[in-house]
N, C-alpha and C positions, 0 to 999 in steps of 0.2 A: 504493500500500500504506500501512497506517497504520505511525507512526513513535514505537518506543515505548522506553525508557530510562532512566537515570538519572544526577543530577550532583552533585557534591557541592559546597556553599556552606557557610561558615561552619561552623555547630555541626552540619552533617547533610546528610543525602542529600534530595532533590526528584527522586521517581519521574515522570513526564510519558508521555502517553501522548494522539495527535493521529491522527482515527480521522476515515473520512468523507469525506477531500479531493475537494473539487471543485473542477474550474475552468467559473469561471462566465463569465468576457470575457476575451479575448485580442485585443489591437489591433497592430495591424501598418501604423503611419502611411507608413513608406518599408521597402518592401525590394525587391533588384533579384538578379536572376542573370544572368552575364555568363560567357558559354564564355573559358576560357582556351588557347590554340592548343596542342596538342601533350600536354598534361596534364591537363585535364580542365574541372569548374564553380566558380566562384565565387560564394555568397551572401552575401550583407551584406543584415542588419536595421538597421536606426534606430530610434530610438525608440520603442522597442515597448512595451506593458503587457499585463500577465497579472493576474486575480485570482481568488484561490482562496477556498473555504468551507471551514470544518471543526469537526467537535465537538473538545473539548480536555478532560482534566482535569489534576489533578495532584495530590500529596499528599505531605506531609512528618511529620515527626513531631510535628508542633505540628498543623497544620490540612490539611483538604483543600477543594479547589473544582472545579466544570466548568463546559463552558457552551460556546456556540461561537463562531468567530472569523472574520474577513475578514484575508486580507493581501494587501496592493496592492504589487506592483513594478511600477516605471515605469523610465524613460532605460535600457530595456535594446539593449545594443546587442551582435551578435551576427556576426562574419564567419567564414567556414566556407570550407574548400577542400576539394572529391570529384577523387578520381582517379576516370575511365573507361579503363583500358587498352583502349587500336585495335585490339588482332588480332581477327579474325575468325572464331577457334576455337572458339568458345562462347558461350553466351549474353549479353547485355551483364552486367558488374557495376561497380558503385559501390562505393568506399571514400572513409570520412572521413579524409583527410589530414591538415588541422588545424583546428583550432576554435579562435577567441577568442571570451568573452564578459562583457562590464561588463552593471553594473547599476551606476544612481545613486541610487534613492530606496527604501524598505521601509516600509510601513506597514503596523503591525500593530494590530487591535482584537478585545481576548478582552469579550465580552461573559460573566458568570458571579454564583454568585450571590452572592459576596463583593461 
């Protein structure tokens, strides 16, 4: 969904509004799933990257600009734990038990006509 808002800096508000998002490359150097006895799956990511498209603009009381952008995360690292409850009463389900997840790098480029 696009992500649209506003924040206040200094002498005023900076309306923003980021439209369009795409993910263009997701890389998945290491990851592994591992049953855990009696409670359910474990996944862990390594090193992962994602990178997204998007129009952008913005506009404050002084100037406005748009134009669209690339952002790159990389060193993302992602472990997750799913319960599978064993009885045999119904259909299998899955729940997220817990999630951890880092990220170490963000690169952002608003390409616009300022």
């Amino acid at each position: 969904p696009d992500l649209t808002g506003h924040e206040k800096f200094g002498l005023g508000n900076v309306k923003y509004n980021i439209s369009r998002i795409h993910v263009t490359a997701v890389e998945l150097p290491s990851a592994s799933i591992s049953l855990l006895p009696g409670s359910g799956i474990k996944l862990v990511i390594g090193n992962a990257s994602l990178t997204l498209d998007m129009n952008w603009n913005i506009r404050t009381w002084m100037f406005k600009d748009s134009g669209r952008g690339t952002v790159h995360i990389s060193k993302v690292f992602v472990t997750a734990i799913f319960s599978t409850p064993l009885d045999n009463t119904g259909p299998t389900s899955i729940s997220l038990t817990s999630c951890r997840t880092t990220s170490g790098d963000v690169e952002i480029k608003l390409n616009g006509k300022s």
